[in-house]
KETI-422445 format. One record per residue (C-alpha): residue in one letter; z, y, x. Coordinates in steps of 0.25 Angstrom, whole numbers, plus 5000, padded with zeros to 4 digits. Layout:
residues N
AZYX...
***
This chain:
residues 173
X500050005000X499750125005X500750255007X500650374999X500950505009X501750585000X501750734999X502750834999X503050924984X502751044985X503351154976X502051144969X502050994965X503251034955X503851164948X505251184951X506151224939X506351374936X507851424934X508051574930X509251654937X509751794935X510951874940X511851964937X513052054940X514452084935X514652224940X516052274937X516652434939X517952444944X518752414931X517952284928X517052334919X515652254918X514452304921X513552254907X512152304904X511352294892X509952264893X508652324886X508052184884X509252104879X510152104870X511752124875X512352164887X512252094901X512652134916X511752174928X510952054932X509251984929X508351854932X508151834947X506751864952X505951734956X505651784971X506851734978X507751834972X509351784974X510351804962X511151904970X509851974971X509551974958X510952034953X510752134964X509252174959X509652164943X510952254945X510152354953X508652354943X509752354930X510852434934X510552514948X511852464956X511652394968X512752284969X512852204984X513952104983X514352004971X515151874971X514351764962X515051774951X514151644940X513151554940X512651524925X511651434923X511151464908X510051344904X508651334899X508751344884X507651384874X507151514876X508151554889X507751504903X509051484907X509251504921X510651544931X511251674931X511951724943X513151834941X513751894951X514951994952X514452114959X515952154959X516452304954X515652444957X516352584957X516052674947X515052754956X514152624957X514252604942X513952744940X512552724949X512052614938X510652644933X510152554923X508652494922X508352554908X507052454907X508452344907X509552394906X510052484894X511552524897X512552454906X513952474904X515552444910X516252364900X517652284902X517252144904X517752094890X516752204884X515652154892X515852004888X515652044875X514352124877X513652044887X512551934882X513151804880X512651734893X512951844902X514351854893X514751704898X514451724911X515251854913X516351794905X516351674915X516351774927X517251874926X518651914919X518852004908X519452114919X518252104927X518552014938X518151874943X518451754935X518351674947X518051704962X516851604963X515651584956X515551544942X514551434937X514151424923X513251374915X512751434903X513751524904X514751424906X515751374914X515451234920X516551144921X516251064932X516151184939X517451264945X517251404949X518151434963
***
């Protein structure tokens, strides 16, 4: 019987599976106070944040580049705050969504905040409990999952969810 040379796969023989990601920022003043926007293209109110480009764009980049186009700040460090894989389900794409806690600004820095009007409608500072209950559902769970009603850290690692939930087999350090 005779041998068959095999030859290598190329990245053209198959399509490799697509997975959306975004990010987004929780941006705090100094009394806690979150940062919430609403947009001109959805309904309810969400925080800083946008899909990530497909050209090799990070998910730190993308919060860096989605605070600066919606809301003119220029944030440089963060700690990761959630990781929330959101499934495929009829008529949403699903994906992973990055937050990350760019920490608190200075009124001055919040005071230099320029909004995207093509975007971004109004922004405002509003007590964590407030902005639970005026952020969109998904956006809601995450931040609810992240951070305490007086605006600190739930935890000092990262949080994974799914679907906006916690995982139990999962512990957050």
């Amino acid at each position: 019987m005779a041998e068959v040379a095999q030859q290598p796969l190329t990245s053209t023989d198959f399509e490799l599976p697509t997975v959306p990601a975004s990010a987004g920022a929780l941006i705090f003043d100094t009394r806690g106070r979150l940062l919430i926007l609403r947009t001109t293209y959805k309904s309810g109110w969400t925080i800083p944040g946008g899909v990530m480009e497909n050209d090799g764009e990070t998910p730190w980049q993308t919060c860096r580049r989605e605070v600066r186009e919606e809301c003119g700040l220029d944030v440089t460090a963060a700690r990761l705050a959630c990781v929330d894989f959101r499934p495929l389900r009829p008529g949403r794409p699903g994906g992973i969504r990055f937050l990350f806690d760019c920490g608190r600004l200075d009124s001055d820095a919040l005071r230099a905040i320029t909004l995207q009007p093509v975007e971004i409608a109004e922004h405002r500072l509003v007590p964590v409990a407030g902005a639970l209950a005026l952020l969109r559902k998904p956006i809601r769970r995450r931040v609810r999952a992240t951070v305490r009603r007086d605006g600190k850290a739930r935890c000092r690692g990262t949080i994974y969810l799914e679907d906006g939930r916690p995982v139990s087999a999962i512990s957050s350090a």
